[in-house]
C-alpha positions in Angstrom: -30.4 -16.9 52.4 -26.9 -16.6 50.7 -27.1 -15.8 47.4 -24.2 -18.1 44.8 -23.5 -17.3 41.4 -21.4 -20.0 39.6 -19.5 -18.9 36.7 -20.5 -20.9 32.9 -18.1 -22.5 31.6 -17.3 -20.3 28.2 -17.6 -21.8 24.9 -14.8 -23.3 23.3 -11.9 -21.6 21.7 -12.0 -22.2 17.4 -9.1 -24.6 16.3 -8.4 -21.3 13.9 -9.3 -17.4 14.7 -9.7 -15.7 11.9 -10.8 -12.6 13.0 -7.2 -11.4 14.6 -5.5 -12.4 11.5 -8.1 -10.5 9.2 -7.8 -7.3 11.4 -4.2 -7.8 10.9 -3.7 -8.0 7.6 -6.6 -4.8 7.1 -4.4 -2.6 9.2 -1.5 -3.1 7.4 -3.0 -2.1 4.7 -0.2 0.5 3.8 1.7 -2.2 3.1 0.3 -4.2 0.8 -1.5 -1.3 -1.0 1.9 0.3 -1.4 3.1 -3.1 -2.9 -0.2 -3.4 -5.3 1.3 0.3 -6.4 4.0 -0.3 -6.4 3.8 -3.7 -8.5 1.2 -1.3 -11.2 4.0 0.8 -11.7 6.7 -1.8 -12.7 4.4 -3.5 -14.6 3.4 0.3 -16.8 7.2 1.0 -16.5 8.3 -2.7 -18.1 6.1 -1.9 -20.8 7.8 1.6 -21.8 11.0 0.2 -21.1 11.3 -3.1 -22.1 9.9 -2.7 -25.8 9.5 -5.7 -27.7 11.0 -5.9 -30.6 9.3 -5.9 -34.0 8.0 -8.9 -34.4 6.7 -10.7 -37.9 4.4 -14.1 -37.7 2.9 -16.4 -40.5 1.5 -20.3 -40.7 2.7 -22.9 -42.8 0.6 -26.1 -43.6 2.1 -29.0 -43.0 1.4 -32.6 -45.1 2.8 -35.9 -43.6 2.6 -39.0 -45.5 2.4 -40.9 -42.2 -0.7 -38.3 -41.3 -3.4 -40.6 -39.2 -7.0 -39.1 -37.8 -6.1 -40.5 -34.1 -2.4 -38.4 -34.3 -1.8 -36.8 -31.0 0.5 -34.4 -32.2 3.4 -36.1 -32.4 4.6 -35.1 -36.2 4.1 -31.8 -35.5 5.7 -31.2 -32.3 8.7 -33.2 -34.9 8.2 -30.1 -37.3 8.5 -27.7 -34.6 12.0 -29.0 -33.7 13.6 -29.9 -37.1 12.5 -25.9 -37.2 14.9 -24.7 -34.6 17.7 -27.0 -36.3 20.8 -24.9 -38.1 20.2 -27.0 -41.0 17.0 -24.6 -41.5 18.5 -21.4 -40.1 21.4 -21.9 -42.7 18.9 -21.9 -45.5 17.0 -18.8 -44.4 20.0 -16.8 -44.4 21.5 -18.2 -47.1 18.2 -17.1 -49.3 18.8 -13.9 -47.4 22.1 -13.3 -47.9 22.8 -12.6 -44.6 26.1 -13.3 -42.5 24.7 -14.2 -39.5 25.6 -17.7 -37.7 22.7 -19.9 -37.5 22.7 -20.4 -33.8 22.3 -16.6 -33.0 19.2 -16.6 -35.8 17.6 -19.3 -33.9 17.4 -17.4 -30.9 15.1 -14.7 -32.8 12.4 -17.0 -33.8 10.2 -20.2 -32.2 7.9 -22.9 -33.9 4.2 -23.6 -32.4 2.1 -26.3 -33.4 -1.1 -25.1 -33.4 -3.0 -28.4 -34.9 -1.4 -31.4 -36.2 -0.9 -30.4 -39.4 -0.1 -26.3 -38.9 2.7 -24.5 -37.6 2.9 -20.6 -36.7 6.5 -19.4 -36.7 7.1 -15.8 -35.4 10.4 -14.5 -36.0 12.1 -11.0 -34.1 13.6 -8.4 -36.5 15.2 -4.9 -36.5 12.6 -3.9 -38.2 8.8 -4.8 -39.2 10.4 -4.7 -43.1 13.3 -7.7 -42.1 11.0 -9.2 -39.6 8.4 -10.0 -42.5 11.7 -10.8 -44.9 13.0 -13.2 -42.1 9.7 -15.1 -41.7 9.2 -15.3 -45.5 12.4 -17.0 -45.8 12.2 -19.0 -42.7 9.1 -20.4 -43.9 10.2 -21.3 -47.7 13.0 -23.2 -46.4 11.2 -25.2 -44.4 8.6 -25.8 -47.1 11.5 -27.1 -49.2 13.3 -29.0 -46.5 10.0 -30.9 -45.5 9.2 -31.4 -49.5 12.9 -32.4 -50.2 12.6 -34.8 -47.1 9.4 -36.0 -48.4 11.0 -36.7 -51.8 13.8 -38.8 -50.8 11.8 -40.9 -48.0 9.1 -41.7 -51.4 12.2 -42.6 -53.8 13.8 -44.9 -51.0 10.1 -47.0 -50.5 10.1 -46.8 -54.3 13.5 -48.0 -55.0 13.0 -51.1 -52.2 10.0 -51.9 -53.5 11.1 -51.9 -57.1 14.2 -53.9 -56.1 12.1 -56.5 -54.7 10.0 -56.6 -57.7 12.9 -57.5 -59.8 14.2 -60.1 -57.1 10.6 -61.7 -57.9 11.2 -61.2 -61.8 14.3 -63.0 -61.8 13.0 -65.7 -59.6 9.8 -66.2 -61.8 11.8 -66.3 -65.0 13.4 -69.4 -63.5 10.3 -70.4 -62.5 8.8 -70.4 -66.3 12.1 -71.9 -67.4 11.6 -74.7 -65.6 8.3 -75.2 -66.4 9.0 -75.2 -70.3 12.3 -77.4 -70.4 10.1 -80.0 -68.8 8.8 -83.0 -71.3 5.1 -84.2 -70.7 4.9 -87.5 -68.6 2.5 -89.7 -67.3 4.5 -90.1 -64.0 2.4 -89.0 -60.8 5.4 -88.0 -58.7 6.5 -85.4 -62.0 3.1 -84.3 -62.2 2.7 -83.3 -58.9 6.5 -81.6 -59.0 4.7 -79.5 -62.3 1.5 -78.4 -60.6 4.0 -76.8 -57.6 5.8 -74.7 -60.1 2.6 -73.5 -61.5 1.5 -72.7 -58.4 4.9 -70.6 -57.7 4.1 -68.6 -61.2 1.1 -67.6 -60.4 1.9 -66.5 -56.3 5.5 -64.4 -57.9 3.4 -63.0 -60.9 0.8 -61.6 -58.0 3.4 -60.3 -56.2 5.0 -59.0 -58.9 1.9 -56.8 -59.6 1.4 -56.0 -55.9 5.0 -54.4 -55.6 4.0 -52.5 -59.0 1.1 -51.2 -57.5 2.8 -50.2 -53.7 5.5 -48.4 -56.0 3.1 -46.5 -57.8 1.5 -45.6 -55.1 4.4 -44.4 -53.6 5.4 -42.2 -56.3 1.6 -40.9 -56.4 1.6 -40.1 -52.9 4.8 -37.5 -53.2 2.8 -34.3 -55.4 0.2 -34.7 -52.9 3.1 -33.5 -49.9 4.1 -31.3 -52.2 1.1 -29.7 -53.0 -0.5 -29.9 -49.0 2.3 -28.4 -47.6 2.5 -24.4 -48.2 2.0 -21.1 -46.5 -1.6 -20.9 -45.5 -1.2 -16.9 -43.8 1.4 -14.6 -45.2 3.9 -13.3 -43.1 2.9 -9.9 -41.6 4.1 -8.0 -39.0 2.7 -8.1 -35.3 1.0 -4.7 -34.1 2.2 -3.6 -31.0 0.3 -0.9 -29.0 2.4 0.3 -25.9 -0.8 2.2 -24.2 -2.5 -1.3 -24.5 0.5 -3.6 -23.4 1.6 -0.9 -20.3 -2.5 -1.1 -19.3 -2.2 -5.1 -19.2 1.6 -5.6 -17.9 0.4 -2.7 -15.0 -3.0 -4.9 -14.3 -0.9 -7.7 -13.8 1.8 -6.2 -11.7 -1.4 -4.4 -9.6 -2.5 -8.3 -9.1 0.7 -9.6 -8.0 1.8 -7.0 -5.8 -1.8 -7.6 -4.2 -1.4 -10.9 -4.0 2.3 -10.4 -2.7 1.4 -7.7 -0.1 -1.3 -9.6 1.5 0.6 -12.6 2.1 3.4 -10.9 3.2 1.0 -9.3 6.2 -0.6 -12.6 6.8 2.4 -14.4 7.2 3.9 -11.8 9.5 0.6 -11.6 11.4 0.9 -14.9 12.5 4.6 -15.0 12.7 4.8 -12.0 15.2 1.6 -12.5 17.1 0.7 -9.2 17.9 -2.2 -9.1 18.9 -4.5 -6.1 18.0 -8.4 -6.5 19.3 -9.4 -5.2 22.1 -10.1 -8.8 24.0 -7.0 -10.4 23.5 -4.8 -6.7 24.6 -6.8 -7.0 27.8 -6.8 -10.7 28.0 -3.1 -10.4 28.0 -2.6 -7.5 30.4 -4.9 -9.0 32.7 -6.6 -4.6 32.7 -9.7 -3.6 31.2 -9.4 -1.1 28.1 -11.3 1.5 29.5 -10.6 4.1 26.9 -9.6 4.1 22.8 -7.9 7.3 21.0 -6.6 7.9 17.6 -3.1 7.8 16.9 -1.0 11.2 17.4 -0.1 11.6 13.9 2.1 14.7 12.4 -0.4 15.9 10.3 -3.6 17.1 11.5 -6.7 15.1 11.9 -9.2 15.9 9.0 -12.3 17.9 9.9 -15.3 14.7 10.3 -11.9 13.2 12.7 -11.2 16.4 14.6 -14.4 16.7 16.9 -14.7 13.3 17.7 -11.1 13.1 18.6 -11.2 15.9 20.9 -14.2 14.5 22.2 -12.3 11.2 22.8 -9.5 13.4 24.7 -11.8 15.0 27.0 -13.3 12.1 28.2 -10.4 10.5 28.8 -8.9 12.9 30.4 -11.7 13.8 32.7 -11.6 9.6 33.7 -7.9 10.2 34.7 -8.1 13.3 36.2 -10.8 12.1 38.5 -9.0 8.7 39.1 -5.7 10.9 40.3 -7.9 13.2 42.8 -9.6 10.0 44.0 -6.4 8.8 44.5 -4.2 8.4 48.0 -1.3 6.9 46.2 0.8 8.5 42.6 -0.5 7.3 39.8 1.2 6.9 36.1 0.9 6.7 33.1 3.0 4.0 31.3 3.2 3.9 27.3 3.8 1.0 24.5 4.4 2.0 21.5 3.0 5.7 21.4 4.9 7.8 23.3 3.6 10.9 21.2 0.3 10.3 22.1 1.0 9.4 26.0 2.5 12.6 26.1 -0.6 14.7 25.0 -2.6 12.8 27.4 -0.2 13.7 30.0 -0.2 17.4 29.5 -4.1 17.2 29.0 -4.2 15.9 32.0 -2.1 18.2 33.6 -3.8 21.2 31.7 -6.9 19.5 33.9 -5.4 19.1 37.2 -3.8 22.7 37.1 -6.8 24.7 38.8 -6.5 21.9 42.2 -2.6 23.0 42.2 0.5 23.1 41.2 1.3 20.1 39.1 4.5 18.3 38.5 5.2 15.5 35.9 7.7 13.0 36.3 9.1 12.5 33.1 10.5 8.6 32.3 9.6 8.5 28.5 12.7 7.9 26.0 12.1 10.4 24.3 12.1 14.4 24.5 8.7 14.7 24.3 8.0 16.5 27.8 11.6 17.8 28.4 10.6 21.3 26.3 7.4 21.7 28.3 8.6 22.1 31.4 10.1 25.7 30.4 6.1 27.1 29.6 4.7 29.8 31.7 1.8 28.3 33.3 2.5 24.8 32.5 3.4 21.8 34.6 6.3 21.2 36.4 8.7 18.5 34.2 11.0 17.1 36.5 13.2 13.8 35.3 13.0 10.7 37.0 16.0 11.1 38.8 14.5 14.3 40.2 11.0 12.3 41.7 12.3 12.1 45.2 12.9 15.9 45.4 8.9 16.4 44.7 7.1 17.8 47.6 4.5 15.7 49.0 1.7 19.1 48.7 1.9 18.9 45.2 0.0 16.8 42.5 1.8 14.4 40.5 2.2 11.8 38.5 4.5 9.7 36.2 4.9 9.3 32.5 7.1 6.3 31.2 7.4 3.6 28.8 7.0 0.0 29.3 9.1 -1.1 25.9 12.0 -3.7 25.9 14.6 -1.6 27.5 12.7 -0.9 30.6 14.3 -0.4 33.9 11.3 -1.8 35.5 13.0 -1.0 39.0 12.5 2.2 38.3 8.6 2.2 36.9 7.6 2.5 40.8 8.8 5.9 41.6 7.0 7.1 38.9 3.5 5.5 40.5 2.5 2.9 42.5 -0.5 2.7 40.1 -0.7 3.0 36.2 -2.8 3.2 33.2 -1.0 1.4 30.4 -1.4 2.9 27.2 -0.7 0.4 24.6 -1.0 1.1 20.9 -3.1 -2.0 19.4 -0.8 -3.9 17.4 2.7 -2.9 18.2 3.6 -5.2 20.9 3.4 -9.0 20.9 2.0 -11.4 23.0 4.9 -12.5 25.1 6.1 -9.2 25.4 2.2 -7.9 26.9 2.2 -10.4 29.5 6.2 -9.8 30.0 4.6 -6.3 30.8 1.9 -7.7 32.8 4.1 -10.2 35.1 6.5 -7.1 36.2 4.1 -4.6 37.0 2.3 -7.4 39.1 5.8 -8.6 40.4 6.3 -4.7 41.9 2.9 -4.5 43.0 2.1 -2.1 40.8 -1.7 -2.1 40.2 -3.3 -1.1 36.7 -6.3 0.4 36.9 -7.0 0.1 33.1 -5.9 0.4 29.3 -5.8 2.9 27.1 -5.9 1.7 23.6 -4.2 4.1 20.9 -5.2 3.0 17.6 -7.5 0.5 17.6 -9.4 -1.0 14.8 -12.5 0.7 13.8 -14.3 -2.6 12.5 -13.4 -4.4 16.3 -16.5 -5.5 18.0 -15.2 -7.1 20.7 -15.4 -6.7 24.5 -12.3 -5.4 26.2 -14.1 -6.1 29.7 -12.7 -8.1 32.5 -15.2 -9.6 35.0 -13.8 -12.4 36.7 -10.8 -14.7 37.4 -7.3 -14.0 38.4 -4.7 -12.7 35.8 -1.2 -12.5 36.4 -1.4 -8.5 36.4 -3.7 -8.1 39.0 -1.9 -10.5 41.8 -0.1 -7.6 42.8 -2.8 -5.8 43.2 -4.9 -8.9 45.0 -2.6 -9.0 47.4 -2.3 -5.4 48.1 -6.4 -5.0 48.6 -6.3 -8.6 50.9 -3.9 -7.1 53.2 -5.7 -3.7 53.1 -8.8 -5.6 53.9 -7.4 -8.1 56.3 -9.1 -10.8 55.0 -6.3 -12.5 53.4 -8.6 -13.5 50.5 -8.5 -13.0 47.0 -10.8 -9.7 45.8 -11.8 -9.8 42.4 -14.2 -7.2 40.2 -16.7 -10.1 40.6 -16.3 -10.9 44.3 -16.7 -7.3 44.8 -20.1 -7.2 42.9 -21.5 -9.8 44.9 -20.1 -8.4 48.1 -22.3 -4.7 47.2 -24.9 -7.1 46.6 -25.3 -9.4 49.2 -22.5 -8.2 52.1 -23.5 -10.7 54.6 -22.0 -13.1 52.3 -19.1 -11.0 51.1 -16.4 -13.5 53.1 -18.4 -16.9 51.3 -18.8 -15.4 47.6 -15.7 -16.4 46.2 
């Protein structure tokens, strides 16, 4: 009985991943925490700095005859500009005494209606003193601007009203003149003319009184304008506290450069596409992360790091050395993005190797970070890659290179004809991983797994490859088929199933 498996078909992809982009933005963290600090520290600086000036304030309540219960606000925001007019200015300063042009003293204060019927006018000084003397002033002469307004708008209704009173006056005194020149008759047509002309005295004697009245009324209505509008809040000057403004101006720059770091790392997250879990480096390579490490830093791990970092080391280095005894063929050990620490796994693992042998290292990194070990009594052998072909074939080695734009891929197969790739999680971009991936595959250059250098702490996610063909292993597929002389595809799974079951090794696939 031949025993199938059939692979499920996996779920479906979300429309938006939010877990890359999260894991982005937390590990660059020293970004947008140094922008949050660096936004508290304008915001505190600002506040020493940029000092307000003293600063006086008072409210001034307004009366307007045209005042109605369902205003929406429109007199005062009125009063609020007539305010900022030169006409005022000029007043202030002339009650001052001052010399200065109006349109530079309107710059030092502003109008704001708080209500429909009060203002608050805060005016900028040299001083607390002349800020309090400038608001004092600014606020009389609008008091006697608005009355003075008031004033002549009552005496013009007045004066209309008046003037058509005496219009009516004259007109009724012809009225009563015709009415007594006119000899009694018995005539119905006269009659009837009579009773009209009474009629007109008594409608122009009524209006006569009604324009009386609305003119009195007008001039009543004036002392009440006068009286309602006055300063309700005497100016005084505004405290200013520079412990309290630098706390609040610094929260507010903290915010902001918050806000601003964080979108800056989102943004470039999804702009660069670099991906930094586990699955999607592996997905990518088409290799299995077999190992993580900290980052090779300058400064020394702290003490709670130290042990499990070394512990870390050693396994990882005990996996490769093992792998390169195993071994018929070099291997190598390719880096992206952390050549520091590929070169401390290199000399571990030469440190490891030593008691088989000598051990020579072929040195293709950029950088000089083997070239000064090769000098060390009792150390490995560097040798550059120039140098490989003059390697005896007794002697242990293996490779050390980089993988980074810039490669001379050509020349990535004298350093092994297999590699581990050590990639540091978030430094190369998609494209560029499965550029990576297609070349090695192209020169049939195998990779037996990934070491990830800084990976995120918080990842959860399986770095595994079981099944299916990626473009990094086809090299590698086709090596094993020709090895095998099957001329068949030989993947992880295929192999499982072939331990398994090998009568149906050949029908698995």
């Amino acid at each position: 009985m031949t025993t199938s498996k059939t692979s499920e078909p996996s779920a479906a992809a979300p429309l938006i991943d939010l877990q890359p982009l999260v894991v982005a933005v937390r590990r660059r963290r020293r970004l947008w925490s140094t922008l949050a600090l660096l936004g508290l520290l304008i915001g505190a600086a600002m506040s020493v700095v940029m000092v307000p000036p003293p600063t006086a304030v008072t409210k001034v309540l307004i009366a307007h005859q045209e005042d109605q219960p369902n205003d929406s606000g429109t007199l005062i925001r009125t009063d609020v500009q007539l305010l900022g007019t030169t006409r005022i200015a000029a007043k202030a300063l002339q009650s001052l005494k001052s010399h200065e042009k109006p349109e530079d003293f309107i710059a030092d204060y502003r109008g704001t209606g708080l209500t429909n019927n009060l203002m608050q006018i805060e005016v900028k000084g040299a001083s607390d003193t002349e800020a309090v003397a400038r608001a004092k002033a600014l606020a009389d002469a609008f008091i006697a601007d608005h009355v003075q307004r008031m004033q002549e708008t009552a005496k013009a209704e007045a004066k209309a009203l008046l003037d058509q009173r005496d219009r009516m006056k004259d007109e009724l005194a012809q009225v009563n003149k015709s009415i007594g020149n006119r000899p009694p008759t018995s005539d119905p047509k006269a009659s009837a003319n009579s009773e009209s002309l009474f009629a007109r005295r008594a409608e122009l004697t009524s209006r006569i009184s009604d324009f009386d009245q609305r003119a009195a009324e007008a001039r009543t209505g004036k002392p009440k304008v006068i009286s309602g509008t006055q300063i309700v809040d005497a100016p005084r000057a505004v405290p200013h506290s520079v412990p309290k403004a630098a706390a609040t101006n610094a929260a507010i720059g903290l915010v902001l450069g918050l806000v601003l770091g964080l979108a800056i790392s989102a943004v470039t997250a999804v702009v660069a596409d670099r991906p930094v879990l586990r699955r999607d480096i592996a997905a990518n390579l088409g290799a299995s992360v077999i190992a993580e490490l900290r980052r090779t830093a300058l400064r020394p791990p702290r003490p709670w790091q130290r042990k499990r970092t070394r512990a870390a080391r050693e396994r990882l280095t005990t996996s490769l050395a093992r792998a390169v005894r195993g071994s018929t063929e070099p291997v190598s050990l390719l880096e992206l993005g952390c050549a520091r620490s590929t070169s401390v796994i290199a000399l571990d693992l030469a440190e490891a190797l030593a008691p088989d042998g000598p051990v020579v290292i072929i040195d293709g990194l950029p950088g000089p970070q083997l070239a000064h070990h090769g000098d060390k009594p009792g150390g490995p052998t560097v040798v550059s890659g120039k140098d490989a072909a003059e390697v005896s074939p007794g002697q242990r080695r293996f490779g050390v290179g980089s993988v980074a734009p810039g490669t001379a891929w050509t020349d990535l197969q004298y350093l092994g004809t297999q590699t581990v790739l050590i990639v540091r999680a978030g430094h190369g971009s998609a494209a560029w991983l499965h550029t990576v991936a297609r070349q090695l595959a192209d020169l049939n250059i195998p990779v037996i797994g990934v070491v990830l250098i800084d990976p995120d702490p918080r990842d959860r996610t399986d770095g595994t490859l079981w099944d299916g063909l990626h473009t990094a292993l086809r090299g590698h597929n086709e090596r094993l088929s020709r090895q095998n002389g099957t001329g068949q595809r030989w993947t992880e799974r295929l192999q499982m199933w072939a331990t398994r079951v090998p009568d149906s090794g050949q029908e698995a696939h």
